[in-house]
C-alpha positions as a Python dict, from the first residue, in 0.01 Angstrom:
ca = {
    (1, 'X'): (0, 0, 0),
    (2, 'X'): (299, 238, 84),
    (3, 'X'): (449, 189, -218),
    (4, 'X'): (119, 248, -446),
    (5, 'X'): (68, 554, -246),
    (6, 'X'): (402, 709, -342),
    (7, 'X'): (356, 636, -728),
    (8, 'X'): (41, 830, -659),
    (9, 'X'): (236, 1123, -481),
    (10, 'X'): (510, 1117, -779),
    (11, 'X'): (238, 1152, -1033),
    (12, 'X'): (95, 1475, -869),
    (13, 'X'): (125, 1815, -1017),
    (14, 'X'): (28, 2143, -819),
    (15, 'X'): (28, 2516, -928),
    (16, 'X'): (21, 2825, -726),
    (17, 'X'): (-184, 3101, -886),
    (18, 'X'): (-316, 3480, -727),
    (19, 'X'): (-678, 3393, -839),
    (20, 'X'): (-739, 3745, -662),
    (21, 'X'): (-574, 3942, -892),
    (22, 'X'): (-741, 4293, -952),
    (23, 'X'): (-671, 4568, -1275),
    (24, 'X'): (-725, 4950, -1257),
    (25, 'X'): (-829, 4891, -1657),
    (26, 'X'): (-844, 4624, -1887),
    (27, 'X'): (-507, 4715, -2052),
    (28, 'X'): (-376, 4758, -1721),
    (29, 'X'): (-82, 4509, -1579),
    (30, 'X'): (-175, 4254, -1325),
    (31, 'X'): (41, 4023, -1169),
    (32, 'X'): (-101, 3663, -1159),
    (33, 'X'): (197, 3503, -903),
    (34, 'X'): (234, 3184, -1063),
    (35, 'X'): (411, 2907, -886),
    (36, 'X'): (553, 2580, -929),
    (37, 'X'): (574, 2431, -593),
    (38, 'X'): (930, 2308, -526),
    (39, 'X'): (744, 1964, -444),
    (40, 'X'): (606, 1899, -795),
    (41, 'X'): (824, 1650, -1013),
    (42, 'X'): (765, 1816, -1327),
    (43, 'X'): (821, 2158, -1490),
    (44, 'X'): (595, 2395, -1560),
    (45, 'X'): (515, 2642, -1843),
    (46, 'X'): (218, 2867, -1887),
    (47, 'X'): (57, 3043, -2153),
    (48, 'X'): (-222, 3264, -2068),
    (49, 'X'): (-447, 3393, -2380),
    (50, 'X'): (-771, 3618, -2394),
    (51, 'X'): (-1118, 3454, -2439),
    (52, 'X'): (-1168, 3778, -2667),
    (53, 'X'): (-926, 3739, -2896),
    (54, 'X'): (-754, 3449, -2841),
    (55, 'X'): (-418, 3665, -2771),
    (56, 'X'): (-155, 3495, -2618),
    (57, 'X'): (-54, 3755, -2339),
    (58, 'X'): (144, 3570, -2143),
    (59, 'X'): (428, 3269, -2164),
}
């Protein structure tokens, strides 16, 4: 059971995100505070794109 439990934990993948963040405008900066826990086995990359437009703004 230990041992199936691990392979579980290895196989995990967490992400920090500000889902609080606030703008002045809609053109305005904001700063999301992504993370990658140092616990994660994996690397992370992000794109972020507008529903809008479809715009990548972020990556």
């Amino acid at each position: 059971m230990k041992k199936a439990q691990e392979k579980v934990e290895k196989s995990m993948f967490s992400i920090g995100i500000n889902s609080t963040s606030k703008m002045k405008n809609e053109s305005a900066k904001a700063n999301l505070k992504m993370q990658n826990p140092a616990s994660n086995n994996y690397l992370m990359n992000v794109e972020t794109y507008l529903d809008s437009t479809g715009e990548k703004i972020y990556f």
